[in-house]
N, C-alpha and C positions, 0 to 999 in steps of 0.2 A: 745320567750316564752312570749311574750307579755303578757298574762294574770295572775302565775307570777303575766302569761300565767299559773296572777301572777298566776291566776289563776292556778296554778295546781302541782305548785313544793308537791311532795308526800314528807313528812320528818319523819323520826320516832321522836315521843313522850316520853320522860324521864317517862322510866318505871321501876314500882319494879322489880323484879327479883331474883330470887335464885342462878344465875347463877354466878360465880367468873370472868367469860370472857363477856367482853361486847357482844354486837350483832351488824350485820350489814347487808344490805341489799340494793341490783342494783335493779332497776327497769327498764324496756322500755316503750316509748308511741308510740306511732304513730298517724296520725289525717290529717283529708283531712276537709276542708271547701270552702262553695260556694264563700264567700270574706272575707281575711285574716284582720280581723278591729285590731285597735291599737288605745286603747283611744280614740274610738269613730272615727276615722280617717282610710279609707282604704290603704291597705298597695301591696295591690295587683292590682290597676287598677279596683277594683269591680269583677274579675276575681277569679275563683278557685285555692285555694293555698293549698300545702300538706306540712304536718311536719315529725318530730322524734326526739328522745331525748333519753338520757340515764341519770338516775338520781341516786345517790349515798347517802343511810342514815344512820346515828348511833343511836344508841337507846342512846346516850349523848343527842340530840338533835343537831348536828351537819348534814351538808350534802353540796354535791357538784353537779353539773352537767352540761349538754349543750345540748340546745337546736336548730334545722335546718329549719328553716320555707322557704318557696318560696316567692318570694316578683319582685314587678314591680311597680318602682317609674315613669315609662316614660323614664326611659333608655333600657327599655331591661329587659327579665328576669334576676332574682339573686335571692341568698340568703339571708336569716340576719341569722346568726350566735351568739348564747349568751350561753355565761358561766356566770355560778354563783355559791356564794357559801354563805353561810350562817349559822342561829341556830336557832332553834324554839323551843317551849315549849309549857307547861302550868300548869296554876293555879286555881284550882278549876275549875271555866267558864272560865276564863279568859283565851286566846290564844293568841302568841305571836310570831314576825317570823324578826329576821332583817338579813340582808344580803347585800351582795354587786352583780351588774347584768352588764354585759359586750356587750353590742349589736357592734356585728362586720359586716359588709358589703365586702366581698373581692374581689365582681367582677367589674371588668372593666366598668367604669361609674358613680359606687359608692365611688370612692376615696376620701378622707376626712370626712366619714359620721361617725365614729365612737364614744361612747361615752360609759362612766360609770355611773352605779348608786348607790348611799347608796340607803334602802330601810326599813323602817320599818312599816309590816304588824300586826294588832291586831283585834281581834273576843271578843264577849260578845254574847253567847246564838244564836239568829240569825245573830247579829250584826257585821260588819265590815267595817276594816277603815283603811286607808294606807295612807303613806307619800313616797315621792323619791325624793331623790337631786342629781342633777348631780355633780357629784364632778370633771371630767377630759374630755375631748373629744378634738376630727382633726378636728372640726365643726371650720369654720372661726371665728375669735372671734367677737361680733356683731350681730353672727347670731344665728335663732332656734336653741336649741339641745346644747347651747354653754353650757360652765360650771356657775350655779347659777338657773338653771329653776329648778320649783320646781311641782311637781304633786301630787293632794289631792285627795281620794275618800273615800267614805261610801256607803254602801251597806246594803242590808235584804236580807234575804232568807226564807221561808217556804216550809215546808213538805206537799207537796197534796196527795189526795187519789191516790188507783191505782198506788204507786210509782212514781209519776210528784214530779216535785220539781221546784220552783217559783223564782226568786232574781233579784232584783233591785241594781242599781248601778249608781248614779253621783258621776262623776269626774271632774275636775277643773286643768287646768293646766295654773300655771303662772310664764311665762314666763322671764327670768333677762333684754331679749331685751326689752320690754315697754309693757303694757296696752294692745296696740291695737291689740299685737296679743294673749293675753288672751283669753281662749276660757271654756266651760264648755259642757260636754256632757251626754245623759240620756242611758241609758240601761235597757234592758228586756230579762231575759232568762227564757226559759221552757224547762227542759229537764227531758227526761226519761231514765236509761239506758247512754248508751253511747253515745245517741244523743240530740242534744242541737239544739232552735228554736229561736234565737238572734232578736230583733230591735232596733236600738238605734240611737239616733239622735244625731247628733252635733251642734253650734253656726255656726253664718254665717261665725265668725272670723277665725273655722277652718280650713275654705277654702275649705270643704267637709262637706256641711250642709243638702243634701238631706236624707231623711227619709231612712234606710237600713233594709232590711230584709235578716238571715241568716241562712242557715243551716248548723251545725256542726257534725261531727263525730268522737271521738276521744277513744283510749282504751289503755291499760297499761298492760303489762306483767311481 
């Protein structure tokens, strides 16, 4: 769920209510896209990847779920596999989302890749801005993904006519191994509807710095 996937975790909103029983609410998504990006970084070979998810809210602001993406690091098709679970809210504008995100890998070739995240996402009107710390991972110690890397973004979004809708987003991930492999990546989505029309570039350092161009399809039941 990369976006989260942060893009997309659906939470309920601490709402008034008459009700003496809280509320609660499952969701599904499903989602096929042309190339599976992660942070500006392809996660599929440039190749077509499909998802699904089941996500779980309280109207506390509380929620849980797990997400199945397709993924090809050059070993071979697989999975990534992430549970998360978390609490969101809000404040007048202000919007608020922290949680913890569990990226698991379990196929054959992917052994050691696993890793956890703290996470705290926040919105102002258009505005938004997240932080992640890896807090535990089988990642060799010394290397990407170990425990100590940290990932920053901010974002805009605007409302177009016609239903389009606009958002930008740099990110910046730095790294606990050293500098050099610090990287920062830009993004562009246009989407209408359930479909999303992605480009985003990354730094040379991320070792996947050609210009991308994407298209998304994603929906929720």
């Amino acid at each position: 769920m990369k976006t989260l996937k942060m893009s997309a975790l659906a939470v309920a909103i601490v709402a008034a209510s008459g009700l003496s029983q809280a509320q609660a609410a499952v969701e599904a998504n499903i989602g096929v896209t042309s190339n599976y990006l992660w942070r500006g970084v392809t996660q599929s070979m440039n190749d077509p990847s499909i998802s699904g998810g089941v996500d779980y809210s309280h109207e506390s602001g509380f929620y849980a779920g797990t997400w199945i993406g397709t993924i090809d690091w050059g070993a071979g098709g697989a999975t990534e596999n992430d549970y998360y679970l978390g609490y969101s809210g809000a404040s007048g504008d202000f919007g608020y989302d922290v949680g913890y995100i569990y990226y698991n890998y379990p196929a054959t070739g992917y052994e050691d890749s696993d890793f956890g995240e703290v996470y705290f996402n926040g919105s102002y009107m258009g505005f938004g801005f997240g932080v992640a710390y890896t807090v535990n991972s089988q990642v060799a110690d010394g290397s990407l993904f170990d425990t100590g890397d940290i990932y920053y973004n901010v974002s805009y979004g605007w409302d177009l006519p016609n239903e389009f809708a606009l958002g930008v987003t740099y990110g910046y991930y730095d790294f606990d191994l050293g500098s050099d492999s610090d990287y920062g990546h830009y993004q562009l989505d246009l989407s209408k509807g359930d479909f999303t029309l992605t480009v985003s570039k990354a730094d040379d350092e991320s070792g996947d710095d050609d210009t991308k161009f994407v298209v998304s399809w994603g929906t929720s039941f």
